[in-house]
MISEPA-811885 format. One record per residue (C-alpha): residue number from 1; residue in three letters; x, y, z. Coordinates in steps of 0.02 Angstrom, whole numbers. Layout:
N
NODE  nr rest   east  north     up
NODE NUM  ALA      X      Y      Z
...
//
This chain:
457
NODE  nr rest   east  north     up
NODE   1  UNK   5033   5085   6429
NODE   2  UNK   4847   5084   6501
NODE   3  UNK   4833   5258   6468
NODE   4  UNK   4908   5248   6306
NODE   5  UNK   4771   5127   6246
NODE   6  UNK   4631   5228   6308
NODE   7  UNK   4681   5357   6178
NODE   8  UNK   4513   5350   6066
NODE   9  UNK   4640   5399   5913
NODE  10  UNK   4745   5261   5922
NODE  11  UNK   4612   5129   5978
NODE  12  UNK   4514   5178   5836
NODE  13  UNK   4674   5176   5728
NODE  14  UNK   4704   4986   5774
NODE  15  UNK   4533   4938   5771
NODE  16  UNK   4521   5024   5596
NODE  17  UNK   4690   4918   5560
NODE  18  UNK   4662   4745   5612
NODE  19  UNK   4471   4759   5510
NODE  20  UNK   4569   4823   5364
NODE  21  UNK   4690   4698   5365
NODE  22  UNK   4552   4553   5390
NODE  23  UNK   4437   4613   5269
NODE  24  UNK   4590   4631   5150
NODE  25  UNK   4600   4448   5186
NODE  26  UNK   4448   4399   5162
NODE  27  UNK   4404   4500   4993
NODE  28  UNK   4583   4424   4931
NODE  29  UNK   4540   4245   4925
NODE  30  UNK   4363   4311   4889
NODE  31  UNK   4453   4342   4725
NODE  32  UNK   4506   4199   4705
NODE  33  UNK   4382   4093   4723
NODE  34  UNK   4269   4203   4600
NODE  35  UNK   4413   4199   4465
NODE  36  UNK   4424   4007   4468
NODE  37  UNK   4242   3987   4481
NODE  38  UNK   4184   4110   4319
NODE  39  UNK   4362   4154   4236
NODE  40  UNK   4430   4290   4186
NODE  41  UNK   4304   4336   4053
NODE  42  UNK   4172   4333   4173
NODE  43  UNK   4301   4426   4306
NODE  44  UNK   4315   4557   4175
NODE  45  UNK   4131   4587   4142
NODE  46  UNK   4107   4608   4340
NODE  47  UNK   4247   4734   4357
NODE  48  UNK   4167   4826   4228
NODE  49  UNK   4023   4875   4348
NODE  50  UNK   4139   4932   4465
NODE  51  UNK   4139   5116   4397
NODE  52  UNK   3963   5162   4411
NODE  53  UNK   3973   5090   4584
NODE  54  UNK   4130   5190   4619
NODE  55  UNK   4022   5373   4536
NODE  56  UNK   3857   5308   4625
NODE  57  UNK   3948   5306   4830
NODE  58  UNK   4040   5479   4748
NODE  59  UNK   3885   5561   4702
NODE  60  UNK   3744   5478   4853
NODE  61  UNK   3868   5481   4990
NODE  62  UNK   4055   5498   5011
NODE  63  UNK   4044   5707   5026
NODE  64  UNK   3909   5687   5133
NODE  65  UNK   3981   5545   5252
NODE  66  UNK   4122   5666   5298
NODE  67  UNK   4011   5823   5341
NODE  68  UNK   3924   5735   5447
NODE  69  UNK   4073   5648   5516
NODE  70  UNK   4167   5846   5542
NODE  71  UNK   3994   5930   5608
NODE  72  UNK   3960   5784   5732
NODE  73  UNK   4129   5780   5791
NODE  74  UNK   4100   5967   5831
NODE  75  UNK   3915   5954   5920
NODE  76  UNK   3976   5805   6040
NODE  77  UNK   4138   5883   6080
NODE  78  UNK   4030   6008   6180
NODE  79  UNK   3887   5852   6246
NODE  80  UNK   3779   5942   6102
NODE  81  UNK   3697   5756   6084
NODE  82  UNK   3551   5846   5995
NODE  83  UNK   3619   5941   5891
NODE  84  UNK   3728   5776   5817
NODE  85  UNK   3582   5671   5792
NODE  86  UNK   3493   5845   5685
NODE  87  UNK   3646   5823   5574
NODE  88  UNK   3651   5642   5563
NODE  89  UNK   3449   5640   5499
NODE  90  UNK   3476   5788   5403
NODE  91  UNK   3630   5727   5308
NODE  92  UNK   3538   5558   5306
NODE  93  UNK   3382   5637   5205
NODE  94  UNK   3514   5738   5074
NODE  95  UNK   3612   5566   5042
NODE  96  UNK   3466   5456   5049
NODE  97  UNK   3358   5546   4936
NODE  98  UNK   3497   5574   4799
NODE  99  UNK   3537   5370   4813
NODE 100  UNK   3336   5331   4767
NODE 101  UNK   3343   5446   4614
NODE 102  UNK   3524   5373   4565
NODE 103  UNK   3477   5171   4592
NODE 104  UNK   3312   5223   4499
NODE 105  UNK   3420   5286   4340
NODE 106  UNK   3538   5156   4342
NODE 107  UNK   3398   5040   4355
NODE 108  UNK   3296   5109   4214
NODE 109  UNK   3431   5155   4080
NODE 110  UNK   3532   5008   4122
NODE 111  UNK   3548   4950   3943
NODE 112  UNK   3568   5098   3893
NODE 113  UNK   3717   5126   4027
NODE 114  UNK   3766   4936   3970
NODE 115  UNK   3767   4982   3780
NODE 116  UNK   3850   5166   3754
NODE 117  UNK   3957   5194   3924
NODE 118  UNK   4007   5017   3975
NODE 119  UNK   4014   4949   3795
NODE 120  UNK   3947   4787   3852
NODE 121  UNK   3761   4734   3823
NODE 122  UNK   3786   4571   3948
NODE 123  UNK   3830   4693   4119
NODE 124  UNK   3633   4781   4103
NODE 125  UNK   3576   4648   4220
NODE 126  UNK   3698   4676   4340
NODE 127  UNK   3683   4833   4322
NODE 128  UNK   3508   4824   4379
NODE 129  UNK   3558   4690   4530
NODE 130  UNK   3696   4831   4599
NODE 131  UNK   3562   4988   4593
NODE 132  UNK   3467   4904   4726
NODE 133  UNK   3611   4910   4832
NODE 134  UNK   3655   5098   4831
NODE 135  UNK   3537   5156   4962
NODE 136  UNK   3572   5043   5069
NODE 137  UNK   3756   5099   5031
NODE 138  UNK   3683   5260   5074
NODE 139  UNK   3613   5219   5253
NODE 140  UNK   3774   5139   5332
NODE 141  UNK   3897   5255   5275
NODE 142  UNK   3790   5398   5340
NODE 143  UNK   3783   5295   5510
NODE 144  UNK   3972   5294   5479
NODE 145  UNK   3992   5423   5477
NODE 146  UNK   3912   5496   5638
NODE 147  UNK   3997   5342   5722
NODE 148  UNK   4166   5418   5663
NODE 149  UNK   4142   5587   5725
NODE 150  UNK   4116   5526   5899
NODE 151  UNK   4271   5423   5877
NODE 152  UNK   4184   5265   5919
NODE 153  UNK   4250   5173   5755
NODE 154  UNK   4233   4977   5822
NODE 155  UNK   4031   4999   5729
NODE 156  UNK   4102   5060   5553
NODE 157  UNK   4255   4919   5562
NODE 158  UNK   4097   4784   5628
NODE 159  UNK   3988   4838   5484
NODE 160  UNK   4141   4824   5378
NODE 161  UNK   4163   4648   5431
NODE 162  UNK   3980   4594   5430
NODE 163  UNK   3963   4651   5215
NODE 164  UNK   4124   4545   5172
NODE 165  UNK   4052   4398   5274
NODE 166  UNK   3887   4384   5205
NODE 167  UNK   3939   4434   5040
NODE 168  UNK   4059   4297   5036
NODE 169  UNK   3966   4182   5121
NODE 170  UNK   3813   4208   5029
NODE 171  UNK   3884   4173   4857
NODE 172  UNK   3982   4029   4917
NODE 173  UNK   3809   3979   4979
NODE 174  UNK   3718   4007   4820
NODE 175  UNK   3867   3916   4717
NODE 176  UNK   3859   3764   4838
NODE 177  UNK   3684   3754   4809
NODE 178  UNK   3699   3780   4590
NODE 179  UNK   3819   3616   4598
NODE 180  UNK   3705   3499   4711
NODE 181  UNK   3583   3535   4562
NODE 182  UNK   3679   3540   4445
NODE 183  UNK   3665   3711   4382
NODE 184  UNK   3808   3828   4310
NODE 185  UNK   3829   3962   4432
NODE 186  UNK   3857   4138   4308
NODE 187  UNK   3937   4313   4375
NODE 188  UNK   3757   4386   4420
NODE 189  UNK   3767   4269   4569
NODE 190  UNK   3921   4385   4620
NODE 191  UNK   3834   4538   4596
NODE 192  UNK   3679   4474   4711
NODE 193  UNK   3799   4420   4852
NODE 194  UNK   3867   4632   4839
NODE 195  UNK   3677   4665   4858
NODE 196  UNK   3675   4546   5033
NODE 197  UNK   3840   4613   5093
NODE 198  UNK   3767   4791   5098
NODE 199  UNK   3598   4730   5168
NODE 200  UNK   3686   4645   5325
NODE 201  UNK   3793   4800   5344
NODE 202  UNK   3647   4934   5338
NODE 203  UNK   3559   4811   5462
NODE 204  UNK   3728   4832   5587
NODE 205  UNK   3721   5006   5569
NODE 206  UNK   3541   5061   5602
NODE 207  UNK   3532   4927   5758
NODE 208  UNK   3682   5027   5818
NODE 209  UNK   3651   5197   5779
NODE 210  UNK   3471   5135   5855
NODE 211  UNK   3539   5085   6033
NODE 212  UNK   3656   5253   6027
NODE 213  UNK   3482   5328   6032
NODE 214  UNK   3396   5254   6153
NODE 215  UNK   3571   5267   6254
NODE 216  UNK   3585   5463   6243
NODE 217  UNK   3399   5507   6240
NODE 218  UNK   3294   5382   6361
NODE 219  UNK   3105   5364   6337
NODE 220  UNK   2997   5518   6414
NODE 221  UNK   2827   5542   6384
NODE 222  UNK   2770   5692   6254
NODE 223  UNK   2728   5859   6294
NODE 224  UNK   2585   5936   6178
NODE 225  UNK   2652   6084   6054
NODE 226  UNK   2570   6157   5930
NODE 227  UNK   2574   6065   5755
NODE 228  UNK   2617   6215   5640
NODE 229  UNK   2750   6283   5771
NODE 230  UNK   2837   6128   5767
NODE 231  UNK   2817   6086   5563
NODE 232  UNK   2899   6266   5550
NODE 233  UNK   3027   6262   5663
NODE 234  UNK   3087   6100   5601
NODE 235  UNK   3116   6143   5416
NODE 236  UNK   3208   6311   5477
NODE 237  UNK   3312   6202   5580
NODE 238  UNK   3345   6052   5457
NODE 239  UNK   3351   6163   5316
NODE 240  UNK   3512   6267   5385
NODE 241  UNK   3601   6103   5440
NODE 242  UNK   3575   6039   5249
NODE 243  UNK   3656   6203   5219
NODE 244  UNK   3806   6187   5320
NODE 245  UNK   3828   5992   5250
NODE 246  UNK   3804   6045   5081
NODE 247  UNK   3937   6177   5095
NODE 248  UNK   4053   6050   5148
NODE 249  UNK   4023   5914   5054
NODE 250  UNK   3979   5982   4873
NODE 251  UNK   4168   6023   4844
NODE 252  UNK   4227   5860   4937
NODE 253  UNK   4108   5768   4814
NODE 254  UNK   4142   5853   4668
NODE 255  UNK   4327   5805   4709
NODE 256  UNK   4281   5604   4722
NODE 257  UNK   4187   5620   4562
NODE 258  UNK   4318   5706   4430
NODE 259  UNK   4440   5551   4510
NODE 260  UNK   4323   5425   4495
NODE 261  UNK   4253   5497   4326
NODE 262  UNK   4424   5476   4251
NODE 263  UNK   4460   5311   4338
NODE 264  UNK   4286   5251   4249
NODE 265  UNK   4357   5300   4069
NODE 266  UNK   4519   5222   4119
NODE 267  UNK   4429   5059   4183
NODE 268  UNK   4294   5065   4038
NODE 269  UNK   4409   5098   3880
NODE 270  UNK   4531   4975   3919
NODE 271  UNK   4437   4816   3847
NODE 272  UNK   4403   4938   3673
NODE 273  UNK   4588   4995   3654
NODE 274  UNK   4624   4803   3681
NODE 275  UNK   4504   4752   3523
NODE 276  UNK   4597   4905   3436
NODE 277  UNK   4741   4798   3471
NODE 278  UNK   4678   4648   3368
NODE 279  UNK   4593   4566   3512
NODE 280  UNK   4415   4512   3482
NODE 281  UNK   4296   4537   3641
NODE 282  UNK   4298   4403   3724
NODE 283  UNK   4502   4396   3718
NODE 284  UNK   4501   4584   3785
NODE 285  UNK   4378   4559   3931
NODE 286  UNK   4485   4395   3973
NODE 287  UNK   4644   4507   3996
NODE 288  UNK   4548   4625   4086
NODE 289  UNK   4487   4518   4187
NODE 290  UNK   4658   4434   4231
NODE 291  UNK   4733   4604   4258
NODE 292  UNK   4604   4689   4368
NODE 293  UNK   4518   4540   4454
NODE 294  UNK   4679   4433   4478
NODE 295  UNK   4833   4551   4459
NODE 296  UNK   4821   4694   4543
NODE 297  UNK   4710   4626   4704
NODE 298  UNK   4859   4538   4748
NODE 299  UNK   5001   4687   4717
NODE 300  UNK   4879   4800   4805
NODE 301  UNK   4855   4678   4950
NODE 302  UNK   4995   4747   5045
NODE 303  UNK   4947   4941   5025
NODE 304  UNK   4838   4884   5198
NODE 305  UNK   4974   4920   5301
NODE 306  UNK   5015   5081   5235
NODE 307  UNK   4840   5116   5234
NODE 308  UNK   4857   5091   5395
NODE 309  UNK   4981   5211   5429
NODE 310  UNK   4909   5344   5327
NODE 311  UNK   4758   5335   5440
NODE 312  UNK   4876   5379   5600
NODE 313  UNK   4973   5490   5520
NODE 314  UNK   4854   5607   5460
NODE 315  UNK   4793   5676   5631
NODE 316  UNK   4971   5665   5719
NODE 317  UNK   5048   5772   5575
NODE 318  UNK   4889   5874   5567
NODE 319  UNK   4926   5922   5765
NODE 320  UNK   5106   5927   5732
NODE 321  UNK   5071   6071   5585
NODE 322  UNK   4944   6182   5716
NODE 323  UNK   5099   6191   5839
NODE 324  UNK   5213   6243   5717
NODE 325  UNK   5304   6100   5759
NODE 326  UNK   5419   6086   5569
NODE 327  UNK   5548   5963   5650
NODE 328  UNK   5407   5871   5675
NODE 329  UNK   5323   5859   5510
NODE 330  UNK   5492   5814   5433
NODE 331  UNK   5531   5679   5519
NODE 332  UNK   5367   5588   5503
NODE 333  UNK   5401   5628   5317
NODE 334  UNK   5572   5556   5311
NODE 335  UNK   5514   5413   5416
NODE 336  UNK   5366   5357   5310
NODE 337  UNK   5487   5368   5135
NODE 338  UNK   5617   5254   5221
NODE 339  UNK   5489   5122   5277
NODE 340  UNK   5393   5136   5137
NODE 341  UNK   5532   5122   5030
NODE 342  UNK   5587   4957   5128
NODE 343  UNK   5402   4882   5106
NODE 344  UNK   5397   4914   4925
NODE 345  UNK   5563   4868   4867
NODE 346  UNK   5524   4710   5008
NODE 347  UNK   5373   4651   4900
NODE 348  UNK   5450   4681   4728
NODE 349  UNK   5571   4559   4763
NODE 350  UNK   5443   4433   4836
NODE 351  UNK   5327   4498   4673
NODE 352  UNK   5493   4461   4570
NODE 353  UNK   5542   4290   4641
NODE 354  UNK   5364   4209   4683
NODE 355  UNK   5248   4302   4564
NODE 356  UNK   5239   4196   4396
NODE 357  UNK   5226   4040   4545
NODE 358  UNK   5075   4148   4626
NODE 359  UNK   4985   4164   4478
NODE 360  UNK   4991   3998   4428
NODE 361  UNK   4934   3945   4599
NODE 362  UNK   4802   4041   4667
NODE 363  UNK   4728   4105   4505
NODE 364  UNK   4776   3966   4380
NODE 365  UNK   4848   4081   4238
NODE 366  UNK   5022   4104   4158
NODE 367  UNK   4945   4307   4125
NODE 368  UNK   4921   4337   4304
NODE 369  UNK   5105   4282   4335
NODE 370  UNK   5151   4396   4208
NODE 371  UNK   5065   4522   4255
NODE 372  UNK   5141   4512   4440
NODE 373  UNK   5300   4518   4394
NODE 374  UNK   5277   4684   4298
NODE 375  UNK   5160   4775   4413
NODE 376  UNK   5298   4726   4556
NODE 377  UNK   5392   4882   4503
NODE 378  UNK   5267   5010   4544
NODE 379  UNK   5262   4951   4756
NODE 380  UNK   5395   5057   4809
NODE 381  UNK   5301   5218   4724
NODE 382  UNK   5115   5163   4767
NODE 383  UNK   5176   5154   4934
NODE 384  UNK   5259   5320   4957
NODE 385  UNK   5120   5394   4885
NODE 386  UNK   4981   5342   4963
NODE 387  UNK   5067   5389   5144
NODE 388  UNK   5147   5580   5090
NODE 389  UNK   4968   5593   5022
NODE 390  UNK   4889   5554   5177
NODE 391  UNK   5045   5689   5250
NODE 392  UNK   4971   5816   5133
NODE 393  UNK   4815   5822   5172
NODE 394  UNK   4855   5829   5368
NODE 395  UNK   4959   5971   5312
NODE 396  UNK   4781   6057   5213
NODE 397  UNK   4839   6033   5047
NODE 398  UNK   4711   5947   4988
NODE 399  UNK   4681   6040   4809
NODE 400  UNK   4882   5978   4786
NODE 401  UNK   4856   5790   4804
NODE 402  UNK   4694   5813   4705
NODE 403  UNK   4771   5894   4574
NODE 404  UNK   4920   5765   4604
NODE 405  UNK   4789   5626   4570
NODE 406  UNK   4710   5684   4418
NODE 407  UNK   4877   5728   4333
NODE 408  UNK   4939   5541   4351
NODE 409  UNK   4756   5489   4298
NODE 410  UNK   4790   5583   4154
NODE 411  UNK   4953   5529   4087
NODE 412  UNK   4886   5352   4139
NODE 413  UNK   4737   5386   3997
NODE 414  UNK   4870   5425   3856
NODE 415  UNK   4922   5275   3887
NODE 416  UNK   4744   5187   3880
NODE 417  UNK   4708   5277   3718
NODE 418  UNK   4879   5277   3617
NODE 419  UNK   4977   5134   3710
NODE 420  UNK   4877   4976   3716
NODE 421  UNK   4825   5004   3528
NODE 422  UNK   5004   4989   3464
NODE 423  UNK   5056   4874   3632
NODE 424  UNK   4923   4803   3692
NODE 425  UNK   4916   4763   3886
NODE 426  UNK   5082   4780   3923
NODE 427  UNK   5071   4991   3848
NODE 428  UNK   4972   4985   3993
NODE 429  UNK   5054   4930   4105
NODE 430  UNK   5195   5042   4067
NODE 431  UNK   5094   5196   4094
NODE 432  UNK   5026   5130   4260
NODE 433  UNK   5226   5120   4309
NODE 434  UNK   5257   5306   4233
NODE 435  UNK   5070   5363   4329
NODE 436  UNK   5130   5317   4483
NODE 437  UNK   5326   5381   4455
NODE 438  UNK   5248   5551   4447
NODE 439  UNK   5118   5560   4576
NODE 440  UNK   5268   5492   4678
NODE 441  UNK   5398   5625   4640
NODE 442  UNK   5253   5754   4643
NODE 443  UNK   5202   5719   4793
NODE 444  UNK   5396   5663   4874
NODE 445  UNK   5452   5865   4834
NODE 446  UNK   5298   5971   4899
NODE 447  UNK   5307   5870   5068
NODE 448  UNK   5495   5920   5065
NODE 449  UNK   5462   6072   5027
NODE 450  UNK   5324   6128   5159
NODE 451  UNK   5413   6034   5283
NODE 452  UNK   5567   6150   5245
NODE 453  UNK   5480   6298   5216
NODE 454  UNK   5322   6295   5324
NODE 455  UNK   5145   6263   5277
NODE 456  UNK   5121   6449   5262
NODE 457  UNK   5217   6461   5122
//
């Protein structure tokens, strides 16, 4: 058992689990207490900023996080310390610099951004609260990174931790301090505790990644070399690393960003459709508000576990694939359907029986009970898919579950555009159940498949 726990995979896979599961926690009754405390109009006008966050981490860092992540992984396997720390700064300089010139856009055009692609003049001030936090997005998830290719995950799941806190904290904080002077707290104070949350998890990072330093290269004195030799050496050697990142991570990036492009339309247009219902705007953010604020963070609550699993899964099947090991890959397919088929069909009956009570409850609203109750249907699929995803890409198909992804994205913005008009909310919430039906059977048969046929095939 001893032995079995030293296994960096699996400590890092429970480690990864237990902060997943407690910053689940945390963010859920985060929810909560922001949906009681501004409502769901304001709820809906803060979720509305949660696109150009979602493109910002997409375009600054998420690519870039995993090459360095792969490449590192690759240096220290061979004690090539050096080399892993080159990579780290290098990959730190690409993301970094593309984060400045993104917060600065976001931050000048923001009413612009507000006005024609958010279609809501009142989220330009948050949108100019969030841009200060994307480089400091930038730095810890580059630290992450590095921290993750030398398997030593406990400083990514502490960083984790340390944004939820303070972000939590510090608007609890700020909305303890609005009522002892009797000031109405507004959703910007949200937005400001996002900016803290990232600021205490940069700081996490860069002490760690600091003392790594120190730890792998102790203090010795300087030896004199020649200025230009060294200014030209470096940029030859920094300049090939940014190569081998950007090879890596341009595609991976371009990946995030057609998902997260489409989610943002999805997210964006769903308020408009709603007024193209016969809702006025304040009535359409409301419902949005309730449904993606309220709704869904509790449906999606239990998705940590098999989360969870997809993170272990992915490198056991991965190994299982390189040693031609089929028997193998089939049963950990079979095995994840059947459990996740038990945990979703589990929580649609809890979603069935207590979810009108829930919403009433913890959120205060009749439409979040609703809204339970319907989305309760789609566990069972979000669950399967999410895990023979995770299978998939162990497997290398990664162009199939992206493709997978952007087809149910797809038939999930029909239903934005020509449901909700004629339906309102609930055409919506019809198309998420239909989304998810096919991503699930999509991805349910080419897992069969390859684990019948072979990967080669």
């Amino acid at each position: 058992m001893t032995t079995k726990w030293k296994n960096p995979l699996i400590t890092g896979t429970a480690i990864l689990k237990l902060t997943g599961l407690f910053s689940r926690l945390i963010g859920f009754f985060y929810r909560i207490f922001l949906s009681n405390v501004f409502g769901a109009e304001g709820m809906g006008i803060y979720q509305l900023i949660a696109p150009v966050l979602a493109l910002s981490f997409a375009l600054t860092a998420s690519g870039i996080q995993t090459a360095i992540s792969k490449y590192v992984a690759n240096e220290t396997s061979t004690h090539d310390y050096k080399s892993s720390f080159r990579t780290l700064w290098a990959g730190f300089l690409l993301s970094f610099s593309l984060s400045l010139l993104c917060a600065f856009f976001i931050y000048q055009w923001s009413e612009v951004i507000a006005a024609a692609c958010l279609m809501e003049a009142r989220t330009a001030p948050l949108l100019r609260i969030i841009a200060l936090s994307i480089p400091m997005a930038c730095v810890h998830s580059c630290i992450n990174g590095y921290f993750y290719g030398i398997r030593k995950t406990a400083i990514p799941a502490i960083s984790q931790l340390a944004e939820q806190i303070f972000r939590v904290g510090s608007v609890y904080l700020i909305y303890d301090i609005c009522g002892k002077h009797q000031m109405k707290p507004t959703i910007s104070f949200a937005v400001v505790g996002l900016v803290i949350g990232e600021s205490a998890s940069m700081i996490v990072s860069v002490l760690a990644i600091l003392s790594r330093a120190h730890k792998v290269f102790p203090y010795r004195p300087c030896v004199p070399i020649r200025a230009n030799t060294c200014k030209t050496h470096c940029i030859a050697i920094y300049s090939r690393i940014m190569g081998q990142l950007l090879a890596l991570a341009v595609p991976l990036s371009a990946n995030r960003l057609v998902i997260n492009l489409l989610q943002s339309i999805e997210a964006i247009y769903i308020p408009n459709r709603l007024m193209a219902h016969g809702l006025n705007n304040t009535e359409a953010l409301g419902v949005y508000g309730v449904l993606t604020g309220m709704s869904l963070p509790l449906i999606l609550f239990p998705s940590a576990i098999t989360n969870s699993i997809s993170v272990l899964l992915l490198p056991i099947v991965a190994e299982a694939d390189a040693n031609g090991n089929r028997t193998a890959v089939r049963r950990a397919i079979l095995t994840s359907i059947r459990y996740c088929l038990l945990l979703g069909f589990g929580c649609t009956a809890v979603f069935l029986l207590f979810g009108r009570l829930a919403g009433q409850i913890l959120f205060h609203s009749q439409l979040a009970g609703s809204f339970i109750l319907i989305l309760s249907f789609i566990c069972p699929f979000m669950y399967i898919a999410s895990t023979l995803g995770s299978i998939l890409n162990g497997l290398g198909k990664t162009a199939q579950t992206f493709c997978y992804s952007v087809v149910s994205l797809l038939l999930r913005l029909l239903f934005v555009f020509f449901a909700i008009p004629r339906y309102g909310i609930k055409g919506y919430l019809w198309g998420m159940l239909a989304s998810q039906i096919l991503q699930t059977t999509l991805c349910t048969v080419s897992a069969l498949y390859i684990s019948r046929k072979g990967c080669d095939s």
